[in-house]
N, CA, C and O atoms as a GROMACS GRO file, in nm:
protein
  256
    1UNK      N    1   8.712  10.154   8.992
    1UNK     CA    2   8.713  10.027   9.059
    1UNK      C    3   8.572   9.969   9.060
    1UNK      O    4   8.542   9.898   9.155
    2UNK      N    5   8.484   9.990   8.965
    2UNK     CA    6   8.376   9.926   8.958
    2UNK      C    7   8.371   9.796   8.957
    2UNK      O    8   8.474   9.744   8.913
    3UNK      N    9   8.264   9.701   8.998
    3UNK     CA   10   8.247   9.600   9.058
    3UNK      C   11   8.340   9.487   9.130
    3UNK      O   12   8.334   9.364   9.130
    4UNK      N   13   8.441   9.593   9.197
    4UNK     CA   14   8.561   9.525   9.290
    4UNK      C   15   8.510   9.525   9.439
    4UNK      O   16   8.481   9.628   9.500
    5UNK      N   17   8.505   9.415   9.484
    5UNK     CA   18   8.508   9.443   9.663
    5UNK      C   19   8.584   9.450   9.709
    5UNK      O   20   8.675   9.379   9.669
    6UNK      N   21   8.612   9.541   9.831
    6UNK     CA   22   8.743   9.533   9.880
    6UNK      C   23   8.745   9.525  10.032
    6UNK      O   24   8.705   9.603  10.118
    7UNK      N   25   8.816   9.385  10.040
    7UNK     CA   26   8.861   9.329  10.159
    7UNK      C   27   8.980   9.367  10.247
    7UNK      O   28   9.075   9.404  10.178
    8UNK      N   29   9.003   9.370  10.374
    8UNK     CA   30   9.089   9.373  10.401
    8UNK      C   31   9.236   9.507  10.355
    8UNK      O   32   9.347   9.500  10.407
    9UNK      N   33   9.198   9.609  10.257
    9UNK     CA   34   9.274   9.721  10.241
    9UNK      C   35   9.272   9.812  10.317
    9UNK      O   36   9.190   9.863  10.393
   10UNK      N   37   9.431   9.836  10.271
   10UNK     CA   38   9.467   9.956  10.379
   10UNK      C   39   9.434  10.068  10.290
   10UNK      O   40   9.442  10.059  10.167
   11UNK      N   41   9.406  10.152  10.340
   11UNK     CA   42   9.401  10.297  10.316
   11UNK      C   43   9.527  10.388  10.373
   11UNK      O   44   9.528  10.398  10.496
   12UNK      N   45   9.619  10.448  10.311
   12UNK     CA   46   9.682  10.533  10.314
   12UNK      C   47   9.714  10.698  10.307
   12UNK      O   48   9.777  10.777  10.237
   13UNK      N   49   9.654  10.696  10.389
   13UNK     CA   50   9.567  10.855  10.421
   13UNK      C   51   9.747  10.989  10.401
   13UNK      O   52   9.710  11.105  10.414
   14UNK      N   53   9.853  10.980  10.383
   14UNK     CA   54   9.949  11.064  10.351
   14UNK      C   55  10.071  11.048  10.322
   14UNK      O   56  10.171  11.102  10.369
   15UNK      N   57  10.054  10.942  10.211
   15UNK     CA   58  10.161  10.872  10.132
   15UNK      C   59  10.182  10.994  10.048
   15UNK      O   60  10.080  11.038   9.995
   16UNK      N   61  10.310  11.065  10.022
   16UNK     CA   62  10.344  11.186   9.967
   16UNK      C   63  10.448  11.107   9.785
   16UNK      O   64  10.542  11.032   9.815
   17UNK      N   65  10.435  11.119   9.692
   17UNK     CA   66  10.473  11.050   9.576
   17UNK      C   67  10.625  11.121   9.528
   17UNK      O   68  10.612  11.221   9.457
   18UNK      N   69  10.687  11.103   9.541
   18UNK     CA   70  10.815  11.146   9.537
   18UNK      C   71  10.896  11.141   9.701
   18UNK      O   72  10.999  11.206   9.718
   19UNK      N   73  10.878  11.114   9.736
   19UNK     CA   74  10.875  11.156   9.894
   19UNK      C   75  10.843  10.976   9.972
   19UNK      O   76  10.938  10.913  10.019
   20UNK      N   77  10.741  10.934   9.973
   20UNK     CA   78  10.720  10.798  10.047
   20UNK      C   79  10.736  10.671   9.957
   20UNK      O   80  10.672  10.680   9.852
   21UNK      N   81  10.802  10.564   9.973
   21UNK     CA   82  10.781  10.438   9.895
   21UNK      C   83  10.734  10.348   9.953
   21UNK      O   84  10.733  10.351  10.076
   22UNK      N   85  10.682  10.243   9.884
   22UNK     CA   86  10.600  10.133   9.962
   22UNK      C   87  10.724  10.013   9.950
   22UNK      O   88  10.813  10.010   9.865
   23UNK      N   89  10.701   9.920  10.055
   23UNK     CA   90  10.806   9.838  10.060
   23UNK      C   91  10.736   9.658  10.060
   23UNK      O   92  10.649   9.622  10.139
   24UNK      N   93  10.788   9.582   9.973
   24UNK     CA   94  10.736   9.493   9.905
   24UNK      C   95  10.846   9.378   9.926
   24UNK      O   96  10.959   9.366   9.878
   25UNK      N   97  10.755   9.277  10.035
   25UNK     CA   98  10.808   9.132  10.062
   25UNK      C   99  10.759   9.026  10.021
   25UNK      O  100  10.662   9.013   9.946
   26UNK      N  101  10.840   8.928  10.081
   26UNK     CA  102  10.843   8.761  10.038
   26UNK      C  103  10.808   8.780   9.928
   26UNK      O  104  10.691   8.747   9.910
   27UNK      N  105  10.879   8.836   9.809
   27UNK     CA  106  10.907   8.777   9.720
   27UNK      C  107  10.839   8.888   9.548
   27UNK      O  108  10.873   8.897   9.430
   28UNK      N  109  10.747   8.938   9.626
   28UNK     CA  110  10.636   9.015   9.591
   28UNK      C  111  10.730   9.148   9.489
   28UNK      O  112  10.802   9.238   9.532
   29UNK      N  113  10.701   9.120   9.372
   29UNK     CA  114  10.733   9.294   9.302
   29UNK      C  115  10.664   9.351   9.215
   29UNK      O  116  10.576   9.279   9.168
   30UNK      N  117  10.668   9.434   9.182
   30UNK     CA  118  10.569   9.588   9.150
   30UNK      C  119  10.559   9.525   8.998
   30UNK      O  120  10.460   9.571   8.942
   31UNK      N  121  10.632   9.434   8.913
   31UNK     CA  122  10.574   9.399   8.843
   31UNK      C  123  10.436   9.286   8.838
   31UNK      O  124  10.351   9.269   8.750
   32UNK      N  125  10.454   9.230   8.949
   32UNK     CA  126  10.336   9.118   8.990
   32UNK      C  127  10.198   9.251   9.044
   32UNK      O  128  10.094   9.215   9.097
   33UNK      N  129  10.222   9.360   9.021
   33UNK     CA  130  10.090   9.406   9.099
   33UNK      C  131  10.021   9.528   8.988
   33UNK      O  132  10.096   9.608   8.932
   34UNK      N  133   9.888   9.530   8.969
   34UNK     CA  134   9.796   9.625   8.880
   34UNK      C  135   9.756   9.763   8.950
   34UNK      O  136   9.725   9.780   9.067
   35UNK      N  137   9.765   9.860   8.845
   35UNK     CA  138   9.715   9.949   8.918
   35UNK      C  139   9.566   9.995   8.860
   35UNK      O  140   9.527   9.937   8.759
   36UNK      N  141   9.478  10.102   8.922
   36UNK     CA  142   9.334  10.139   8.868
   36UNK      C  143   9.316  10.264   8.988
   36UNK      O  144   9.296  10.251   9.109
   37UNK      N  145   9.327  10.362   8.924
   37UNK     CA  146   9.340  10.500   8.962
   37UNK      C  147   9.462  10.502   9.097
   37UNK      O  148   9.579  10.467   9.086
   38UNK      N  149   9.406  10.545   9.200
   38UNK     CA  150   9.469  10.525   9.344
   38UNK      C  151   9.478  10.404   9.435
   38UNK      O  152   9.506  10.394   9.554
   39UNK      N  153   9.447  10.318   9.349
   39UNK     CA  154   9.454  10.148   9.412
   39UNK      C  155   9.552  10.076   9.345
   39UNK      O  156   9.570  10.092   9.224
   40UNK      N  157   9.628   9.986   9.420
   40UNK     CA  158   9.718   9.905   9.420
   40UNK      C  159   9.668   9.756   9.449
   40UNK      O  160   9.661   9.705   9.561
   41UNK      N  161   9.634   9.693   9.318
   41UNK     CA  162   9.584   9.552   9.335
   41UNK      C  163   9.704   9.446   9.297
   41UNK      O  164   9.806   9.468   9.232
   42UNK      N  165   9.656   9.317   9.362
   42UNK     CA  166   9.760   9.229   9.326
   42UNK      C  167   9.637   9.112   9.296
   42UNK      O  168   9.550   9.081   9.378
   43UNK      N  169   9.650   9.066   9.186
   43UNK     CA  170   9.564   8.937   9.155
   43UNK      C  171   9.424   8.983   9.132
   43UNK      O  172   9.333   8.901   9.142
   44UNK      N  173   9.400   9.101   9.103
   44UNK     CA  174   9.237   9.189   9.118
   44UNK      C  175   9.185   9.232   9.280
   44UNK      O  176   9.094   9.314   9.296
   45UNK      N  177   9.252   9.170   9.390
   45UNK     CA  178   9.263   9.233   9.472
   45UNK      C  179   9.294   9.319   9.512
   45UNK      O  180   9.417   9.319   9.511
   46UNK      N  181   9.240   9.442   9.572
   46UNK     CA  182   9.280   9.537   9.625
   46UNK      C  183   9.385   9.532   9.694
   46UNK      O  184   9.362   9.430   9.760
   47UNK      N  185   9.528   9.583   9.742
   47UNK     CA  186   9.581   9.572   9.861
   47UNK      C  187   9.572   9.723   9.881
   47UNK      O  188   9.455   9.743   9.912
   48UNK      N  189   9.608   9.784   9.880
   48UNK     CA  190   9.588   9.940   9.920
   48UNK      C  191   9.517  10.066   9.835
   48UNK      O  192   9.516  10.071   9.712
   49UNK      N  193   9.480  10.126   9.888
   49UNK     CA  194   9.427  10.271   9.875
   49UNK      C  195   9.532  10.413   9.914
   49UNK      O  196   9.561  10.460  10.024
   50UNK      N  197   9.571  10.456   9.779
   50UNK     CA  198   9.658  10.567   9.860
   50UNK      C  199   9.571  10.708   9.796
   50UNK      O  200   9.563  10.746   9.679
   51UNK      N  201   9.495  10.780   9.953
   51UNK     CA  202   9.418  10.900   9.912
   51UNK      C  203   9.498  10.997   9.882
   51UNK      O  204   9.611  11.003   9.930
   52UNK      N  205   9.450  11.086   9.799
   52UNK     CA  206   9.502  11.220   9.749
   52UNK      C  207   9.632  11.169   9.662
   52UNK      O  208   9.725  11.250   9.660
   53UNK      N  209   9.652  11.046   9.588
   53UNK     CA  210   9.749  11.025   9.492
   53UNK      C  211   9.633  10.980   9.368
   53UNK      O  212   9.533  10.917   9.403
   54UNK      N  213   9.650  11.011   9.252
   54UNK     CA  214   9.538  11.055   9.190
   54UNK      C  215   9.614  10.895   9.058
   54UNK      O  216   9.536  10.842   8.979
   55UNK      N  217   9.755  10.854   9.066
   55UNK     CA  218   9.764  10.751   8.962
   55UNK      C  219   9.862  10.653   9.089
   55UNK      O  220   9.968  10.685   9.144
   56UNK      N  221   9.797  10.555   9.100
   56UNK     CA  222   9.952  10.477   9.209
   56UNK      C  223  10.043  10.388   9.156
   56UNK      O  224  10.115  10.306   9.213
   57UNK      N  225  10.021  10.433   8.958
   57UNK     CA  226  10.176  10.359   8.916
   57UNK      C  227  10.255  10.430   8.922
   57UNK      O  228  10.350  10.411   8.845
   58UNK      N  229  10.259  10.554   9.020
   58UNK     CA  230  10.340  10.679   8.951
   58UNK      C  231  10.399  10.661   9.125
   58UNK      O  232  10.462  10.748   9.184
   59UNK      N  233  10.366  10.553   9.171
   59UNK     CA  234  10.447  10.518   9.296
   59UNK      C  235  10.590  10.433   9.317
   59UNK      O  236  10.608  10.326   9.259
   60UNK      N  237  10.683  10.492   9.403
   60UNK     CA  238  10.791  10.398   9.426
   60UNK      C  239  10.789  10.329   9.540
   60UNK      O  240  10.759  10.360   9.655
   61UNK      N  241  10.851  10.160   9.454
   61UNK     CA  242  10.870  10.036   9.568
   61UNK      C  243  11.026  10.027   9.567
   61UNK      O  244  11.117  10.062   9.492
   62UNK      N  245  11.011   9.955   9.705
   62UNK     CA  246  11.154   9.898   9.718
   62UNK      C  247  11.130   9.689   9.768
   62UNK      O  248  11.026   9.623   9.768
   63UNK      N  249  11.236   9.657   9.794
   63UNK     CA  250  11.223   9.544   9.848
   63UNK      C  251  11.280   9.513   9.995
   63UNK      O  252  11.400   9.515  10.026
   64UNK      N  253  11.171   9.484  10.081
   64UNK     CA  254  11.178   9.486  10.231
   64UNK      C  255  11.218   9.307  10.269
   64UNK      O  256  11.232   9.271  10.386
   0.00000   0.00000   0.00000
């Protein structure tokens, strides 16, 4: 994540990958969003940090 600032992210300190999914509104889906190691960006923004998950495309969404 070199020369990204990051505003406003959550950090997800025991999101388990097989086991927890993230849930994705108004409108929002996992194809609209980038990944870069354990970060989950949307638009080059950061929105989350999930620690100890080492790839976070290898994460499941649903729609909330």
């Amino acid at each position: 994540m070199d020369g990204v600032e990051i505003f406003y992210t959550d950090t997800i300190v025991d999101f388990e990958v097989g086991v927890d999914v993230i849930g994705l509104a108004d409108g929002l889906t996992q194809a609209d969003l980038t990944f870069d190691g354990n970060a989950i960006k949307l638009d080059g923004q950061v929105l989350a940090i999930l620690q100890g998950v080492a790839d976070a495309a290898g994460v499941d969404f649903t729609t909330v």
